[in-house]
C-alpha positions in Angstrom: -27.0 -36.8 -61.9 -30.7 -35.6 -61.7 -33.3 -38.5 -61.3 -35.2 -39.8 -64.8 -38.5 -38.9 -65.1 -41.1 -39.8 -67.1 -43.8 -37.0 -68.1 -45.1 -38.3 -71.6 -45.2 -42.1 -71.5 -43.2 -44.5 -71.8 -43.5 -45.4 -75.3 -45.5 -48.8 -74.7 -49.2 -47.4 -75.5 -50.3 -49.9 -77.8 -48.1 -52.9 -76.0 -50.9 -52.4 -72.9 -54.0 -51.2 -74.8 -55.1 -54.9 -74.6 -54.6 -55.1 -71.4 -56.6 -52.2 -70.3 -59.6 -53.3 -72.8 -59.6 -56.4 -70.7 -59.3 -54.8 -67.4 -62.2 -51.8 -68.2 -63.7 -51.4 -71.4 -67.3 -52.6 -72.0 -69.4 -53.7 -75.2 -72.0 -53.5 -72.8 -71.4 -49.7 -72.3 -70.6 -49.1 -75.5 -74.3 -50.4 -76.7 -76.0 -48.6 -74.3 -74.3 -45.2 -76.0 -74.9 -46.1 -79.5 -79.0 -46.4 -78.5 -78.6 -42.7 -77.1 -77.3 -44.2 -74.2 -80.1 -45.7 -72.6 -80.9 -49.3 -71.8 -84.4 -51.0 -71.6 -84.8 -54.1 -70.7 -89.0 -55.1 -69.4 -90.0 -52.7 -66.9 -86.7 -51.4 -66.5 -84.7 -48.2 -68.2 -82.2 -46.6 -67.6 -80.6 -43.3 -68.8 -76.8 -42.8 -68.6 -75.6 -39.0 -68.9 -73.9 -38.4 -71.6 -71.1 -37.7 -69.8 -69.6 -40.2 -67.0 -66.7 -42.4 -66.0 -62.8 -42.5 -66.8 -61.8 -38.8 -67.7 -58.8 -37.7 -69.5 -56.4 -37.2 -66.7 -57.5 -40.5 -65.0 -57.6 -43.1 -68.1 -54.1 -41.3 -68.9 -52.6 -42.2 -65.1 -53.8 -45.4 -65.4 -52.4 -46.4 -68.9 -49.2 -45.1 -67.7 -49.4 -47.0 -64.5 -49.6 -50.3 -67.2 -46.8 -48.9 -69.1 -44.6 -48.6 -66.2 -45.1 -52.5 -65.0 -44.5 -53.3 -68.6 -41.3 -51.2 -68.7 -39.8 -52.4 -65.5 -40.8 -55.7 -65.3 -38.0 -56.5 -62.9 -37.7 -54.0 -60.6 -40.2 -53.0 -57.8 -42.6 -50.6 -59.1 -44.5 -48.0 -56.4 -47.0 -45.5 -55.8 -46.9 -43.1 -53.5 -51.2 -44.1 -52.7 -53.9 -44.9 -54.3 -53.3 -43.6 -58.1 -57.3 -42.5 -58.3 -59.7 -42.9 -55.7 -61.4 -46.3 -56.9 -60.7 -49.2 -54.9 -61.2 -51.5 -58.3 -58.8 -50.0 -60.4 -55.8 -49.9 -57.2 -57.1 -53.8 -57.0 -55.9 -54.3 -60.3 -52.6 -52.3 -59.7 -52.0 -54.3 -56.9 -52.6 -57.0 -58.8 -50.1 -56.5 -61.1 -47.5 -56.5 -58.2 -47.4 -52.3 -57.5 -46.5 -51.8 -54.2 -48.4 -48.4 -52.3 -46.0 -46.7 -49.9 -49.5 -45.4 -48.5 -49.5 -49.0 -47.2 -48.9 -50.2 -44.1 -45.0 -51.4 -43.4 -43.9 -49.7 -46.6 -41.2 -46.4 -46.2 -39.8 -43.7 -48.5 -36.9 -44.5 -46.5 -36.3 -48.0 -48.1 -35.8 -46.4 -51.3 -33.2 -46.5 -54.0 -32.0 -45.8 -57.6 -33.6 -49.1 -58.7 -36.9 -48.5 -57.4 -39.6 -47.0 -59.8 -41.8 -44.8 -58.1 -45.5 -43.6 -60.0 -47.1 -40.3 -59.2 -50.5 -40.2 -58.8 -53.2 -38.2 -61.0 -53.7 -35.7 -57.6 -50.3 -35.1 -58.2 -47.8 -35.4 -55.0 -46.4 -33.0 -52.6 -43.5 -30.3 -53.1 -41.4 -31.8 -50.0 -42.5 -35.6 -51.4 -40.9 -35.3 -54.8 -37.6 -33.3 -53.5 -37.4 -36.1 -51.3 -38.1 -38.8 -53.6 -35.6 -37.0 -56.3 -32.8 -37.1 -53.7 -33.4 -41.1 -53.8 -32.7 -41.1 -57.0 -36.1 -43.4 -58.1 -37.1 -43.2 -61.3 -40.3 -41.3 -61.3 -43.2 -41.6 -63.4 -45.2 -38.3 -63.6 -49.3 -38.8 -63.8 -50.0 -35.7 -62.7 -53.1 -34.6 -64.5 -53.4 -31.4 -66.6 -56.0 -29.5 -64.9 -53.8 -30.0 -61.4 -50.9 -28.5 -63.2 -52.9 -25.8 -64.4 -54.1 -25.3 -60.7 -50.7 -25.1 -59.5 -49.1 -22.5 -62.4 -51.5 -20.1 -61.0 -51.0 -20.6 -57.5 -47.1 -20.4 -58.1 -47.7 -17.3 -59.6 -49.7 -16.0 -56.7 -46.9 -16.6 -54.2 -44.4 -15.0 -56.8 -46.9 -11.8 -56.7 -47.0 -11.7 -53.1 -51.4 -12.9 -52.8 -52.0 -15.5 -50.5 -53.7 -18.4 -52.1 -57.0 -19.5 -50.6 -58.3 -22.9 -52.3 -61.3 -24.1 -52.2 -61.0 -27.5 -51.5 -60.9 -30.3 -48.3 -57.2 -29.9 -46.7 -56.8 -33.1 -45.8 -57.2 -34.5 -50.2 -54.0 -35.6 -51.7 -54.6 -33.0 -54.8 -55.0 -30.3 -52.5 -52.2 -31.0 -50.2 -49.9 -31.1 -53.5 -51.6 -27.7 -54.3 -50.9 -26.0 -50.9 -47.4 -26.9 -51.5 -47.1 -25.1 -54.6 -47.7 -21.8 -52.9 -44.6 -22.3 -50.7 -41.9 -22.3 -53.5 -41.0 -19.2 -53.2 -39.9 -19.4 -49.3 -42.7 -16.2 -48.6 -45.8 -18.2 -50.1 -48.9 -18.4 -47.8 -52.1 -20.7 -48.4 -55.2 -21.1 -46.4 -58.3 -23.8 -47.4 -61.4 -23.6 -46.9 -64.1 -26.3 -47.0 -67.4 -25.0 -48.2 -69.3 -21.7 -48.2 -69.6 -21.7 -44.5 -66.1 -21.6 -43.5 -65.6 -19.0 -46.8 -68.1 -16.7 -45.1 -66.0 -16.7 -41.8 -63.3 -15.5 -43.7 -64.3 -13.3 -45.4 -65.9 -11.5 -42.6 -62.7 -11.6 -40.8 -61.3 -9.6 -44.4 -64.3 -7.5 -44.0 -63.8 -6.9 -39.8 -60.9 -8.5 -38.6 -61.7 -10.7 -35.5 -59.8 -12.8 -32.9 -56.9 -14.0 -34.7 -56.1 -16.8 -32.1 -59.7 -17.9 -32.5 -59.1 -18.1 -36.5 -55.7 -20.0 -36.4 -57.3 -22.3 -34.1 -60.8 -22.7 -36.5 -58.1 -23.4 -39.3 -55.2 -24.8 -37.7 -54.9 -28.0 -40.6 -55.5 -25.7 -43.1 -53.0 -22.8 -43.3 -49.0 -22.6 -44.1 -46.7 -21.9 -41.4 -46.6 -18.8 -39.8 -50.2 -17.6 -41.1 -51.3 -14.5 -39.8 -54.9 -13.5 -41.0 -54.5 -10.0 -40.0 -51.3 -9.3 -42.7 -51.8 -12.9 -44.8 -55.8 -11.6 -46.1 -55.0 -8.3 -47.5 -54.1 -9.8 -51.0 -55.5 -13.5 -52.1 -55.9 -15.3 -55.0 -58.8 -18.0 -55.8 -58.3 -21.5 -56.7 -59.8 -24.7 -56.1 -58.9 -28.5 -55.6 -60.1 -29.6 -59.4 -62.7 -32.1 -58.3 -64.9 -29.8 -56.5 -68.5 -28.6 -56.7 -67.8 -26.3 -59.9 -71.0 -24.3 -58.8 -69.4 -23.8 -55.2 -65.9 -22.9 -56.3 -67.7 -20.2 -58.1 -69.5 -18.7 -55.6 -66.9 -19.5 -52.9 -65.0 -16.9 -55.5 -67.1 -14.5 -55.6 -67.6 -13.9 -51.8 -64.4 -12.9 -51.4 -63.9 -11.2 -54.1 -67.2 -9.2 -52.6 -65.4 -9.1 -49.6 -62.2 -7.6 -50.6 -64.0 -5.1 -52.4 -66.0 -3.9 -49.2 -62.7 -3.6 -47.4 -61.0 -2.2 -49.6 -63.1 -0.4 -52.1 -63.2 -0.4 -56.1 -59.7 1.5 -56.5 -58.1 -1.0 -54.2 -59.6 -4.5 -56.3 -57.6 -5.2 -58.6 -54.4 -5.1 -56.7 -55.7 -7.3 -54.0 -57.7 -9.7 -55.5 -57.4 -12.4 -58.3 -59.2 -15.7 -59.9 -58.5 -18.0 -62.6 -60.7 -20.3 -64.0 -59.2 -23.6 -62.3 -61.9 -25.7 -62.5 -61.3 -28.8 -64.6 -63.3 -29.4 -67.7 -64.3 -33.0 -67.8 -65.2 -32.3 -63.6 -67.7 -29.4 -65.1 -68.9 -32.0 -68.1 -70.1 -34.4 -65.5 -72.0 -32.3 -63.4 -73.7 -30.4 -66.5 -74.4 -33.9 -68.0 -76.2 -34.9 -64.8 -78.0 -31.8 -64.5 -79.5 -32.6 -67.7 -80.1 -35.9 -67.5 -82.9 -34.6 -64.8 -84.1 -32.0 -66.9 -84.9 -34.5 -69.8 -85.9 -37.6 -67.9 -88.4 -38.5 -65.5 -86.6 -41.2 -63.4 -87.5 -42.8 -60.2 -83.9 -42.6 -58.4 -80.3 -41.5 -59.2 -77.6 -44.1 -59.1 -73.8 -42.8 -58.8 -71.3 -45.2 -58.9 -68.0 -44.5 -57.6 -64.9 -44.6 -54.6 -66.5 -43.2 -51.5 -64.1 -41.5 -50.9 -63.9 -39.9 -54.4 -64.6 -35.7 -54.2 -66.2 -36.0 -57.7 -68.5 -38.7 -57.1 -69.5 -37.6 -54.3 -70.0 -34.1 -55.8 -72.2 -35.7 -58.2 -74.3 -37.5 -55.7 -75.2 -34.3 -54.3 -76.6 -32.9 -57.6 -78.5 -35.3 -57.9 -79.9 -35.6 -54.2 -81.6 -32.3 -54.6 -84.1 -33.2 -57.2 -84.7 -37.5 -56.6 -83.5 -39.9 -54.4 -80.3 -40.6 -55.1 -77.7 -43.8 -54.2 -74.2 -43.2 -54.0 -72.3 -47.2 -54.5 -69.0 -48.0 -54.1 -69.8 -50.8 -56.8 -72.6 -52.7 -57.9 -72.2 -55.1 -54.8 -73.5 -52.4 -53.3 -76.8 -53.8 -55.1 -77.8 -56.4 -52.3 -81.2 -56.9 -53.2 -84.6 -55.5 -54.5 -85.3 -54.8 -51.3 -81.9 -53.4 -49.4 -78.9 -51.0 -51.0 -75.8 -50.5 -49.2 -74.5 -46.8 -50.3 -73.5 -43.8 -48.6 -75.5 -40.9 -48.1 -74.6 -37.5 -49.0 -73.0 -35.8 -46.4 -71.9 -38.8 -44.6 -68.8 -40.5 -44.4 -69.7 -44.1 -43.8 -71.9 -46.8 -45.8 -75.7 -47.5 -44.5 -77.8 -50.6 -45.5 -81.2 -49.0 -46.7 -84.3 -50.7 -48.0 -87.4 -49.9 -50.1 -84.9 -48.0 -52.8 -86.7 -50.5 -55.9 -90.1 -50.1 -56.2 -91.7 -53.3 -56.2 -94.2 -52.7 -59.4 -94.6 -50.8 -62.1 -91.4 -49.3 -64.6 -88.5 -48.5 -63.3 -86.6 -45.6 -64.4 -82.5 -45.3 -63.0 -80.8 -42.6 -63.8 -77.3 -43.4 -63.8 -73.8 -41.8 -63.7 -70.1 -42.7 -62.2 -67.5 -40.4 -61.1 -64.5 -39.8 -63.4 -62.6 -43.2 -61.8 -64.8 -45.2 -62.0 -64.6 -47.9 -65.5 -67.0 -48.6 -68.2 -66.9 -52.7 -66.5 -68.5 -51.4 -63.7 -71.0 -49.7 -65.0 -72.0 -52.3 -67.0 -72.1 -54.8 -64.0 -74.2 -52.5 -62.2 -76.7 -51.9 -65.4 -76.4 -55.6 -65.4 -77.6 -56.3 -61.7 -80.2 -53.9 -62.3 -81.6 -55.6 -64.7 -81.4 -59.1 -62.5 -83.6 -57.2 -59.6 -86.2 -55.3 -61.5 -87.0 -58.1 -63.5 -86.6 -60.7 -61.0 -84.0 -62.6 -63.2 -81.6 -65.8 -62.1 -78.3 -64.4 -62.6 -76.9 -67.4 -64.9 -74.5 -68.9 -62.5 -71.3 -70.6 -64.4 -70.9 -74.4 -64.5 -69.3 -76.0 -60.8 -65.7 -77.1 -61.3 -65.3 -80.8 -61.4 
């Protein structure tokens, strides 16, 4: 008997829509929009794009996370990691009793036909679900749209015989559970690459050819088995891990479409090359809405909240990076002071204490925007603690329990 899985819901919406308010929403945040979303308060403002915060596909994973605890109420409820990359929201999971198999002394192995077993939004791994299936958990399926629309096309392009190169970091969850997708035919080949430098190595190697053992070893983590470059390049297909630079996917695209075409020649293009439009909407919205936030405001810094670990978040750090100084916080704790900021820098993978960030006089103008995990309650705590530090305010500290 095939495993139940739930794709739509579990018919408990409106039983954990109270729940969720509690958990995310903000009056705050919803002010701050109504007065064309910005917020002024003595010498400071600040502008929130018009676009930020819970997407879609993320707000959709995490309302069916609620529904499943409501659901199964007793039985153990997992995930297979963290359901978004925000360490508030998996908090609040965890709160809620979710186990993560991602989680130290947890195994696949332990499980059963009683155990409950979410999907993330990044969607999971070919090999993960079969095995998971053959368990015979119950699945819940968050797997958001735009990944699914990634993976149709990539499914098609090991059906066609084109090996799919995705533009992506090999090592993300969404683009793991892409790669896999282009093995389902048996014949399937994949190969990622990380940014326009690594693109440009390969498509010279289309353009040339080159030392194939110095390419497998240059890409060793990120091709499928058995990748040869000299036989696996002649025929691709473009896609991209949904939460990338949209700007980058682009042009990583069209280098090798440029590429093929030098090889290969006009006659030869179409049957060797394709590209879909993969990119996910509500991704594009944020980085067009914080491209012209900067256009119509003069502000004094950028402010991104969001996981630091998140690909979009950190995607729109470096948007913003290139025309102010810009903060990328994990939350608004990352708001020590006036004086010092704890955030990580674009292009780095760890968290530095910096100072000087808040001027000392004058207005302050913060531009502000979170990635598409992050909740309207922190947003609002960091508008908030803002406000506290530019204005030099007490924070109103509740009564001490007798």
């Amino acid at each position: 008997m095939p495993p139940l899985i739930f794709r739509k819901g579990l018919d408990l919406k409106h039983e954990v829509a109270g729940a969720l308010r509690a958990s995310y929403h903000s009056d705050l945040i919803e002010g701050v929009k109504q007065a064309d979303f910005q917020y002024a308060s003595g010498r400071l403002t600040v502008y929130l794009a018009r676009e930020f915060g819970f997407c879609y596909g993320v707000d959709r994973a995490v309302d069916y996370a609620y529904q499943t605890r409501r659901r199964f109420p007793d039985r153990t409820v997992y995930l297979t990691g963290e359901i978004i990359h925000n360490p508030h929201v998996n908090a609040e999971l965890r709160g809620q009793g979710i186990r993560f198999l991602s989680d130290a002394g947890e195994s696949i192995d332990a499980l059963g036909t009683e155990d409950v077993v979410i999907l993330p939004a990044f969607g999971v791994t070919m090999e993960l679900l079969r095995s998971l299936e053959r368990r015979g958990c119950v699945l819940v399926d968050t797997t958001c749209g735009s990944v699914l629309n990634v993976w149709k096309n990539v499914r098609r392009y090991a059906e066609d015989g084109f090996t799919s190169v995705i533009h992506g970091k090999y090592w993300h969850e969404e683009t793991r559970a892409t790669a896999s997708q282009a093995l389902h035919t048996g014949a399937g080949r994949y190969l990622i690459v990380l940014d326009r430098e690594e693109a440009a190595l390969v498509c010279d190697y289309i353009r040339r050819g080159g030392r194939r053992e110095a390419f497998l070893a240059r890409f060793a983590h990120a091709v499928s088995p058995g990748f040869d470059p000299d036989r696996d390049l002649q025929r691709i297909g473009c896609a991209n891990q949904t939460t990338m630079l949209s700007s980058e996917s682009l042009e990583v695209g069209e280098m090798f479409r440029l590429a093929i075409l030098e090889r290969y020649g006009a006659a030869g293009l179409a049957a060797r090359f394709r590209a879909f439009d993969t990119i996910c909407s509500a991704t594009q919205d944020r980085q067009d809405a914080v491209r012209a936030l900067l256009d119509r405001q003069p502000v004094n810094l950028m402010l991104v909240i969001g996981g630091l670990n998140s690909s979009n978040t950190c995607n729109l750090a470096r948007i913003c990076a290139q025309r102010v100084p810009t903060y990328h916080i994990a939350d608004p704790q990352g708001l020590v002071s006036a004086q010092e900021i704890r955030h990580k820098p674009v292009g780095r993978s760890d968290e530095v204490l910096s100072s000087g960030w808040l001027r000392p006089n004058g207005a302050v103008k913060v531009g502000l925007t979170s990635g598409a995990s992050t909740p309207d309650n922190l947003v609002a705590a960091a508008i908030r603690r803002l406000d506290e530090l530019a204005n030099d305010v007490t924070p109103i500290q509740p009564p001490a329990r007798s």
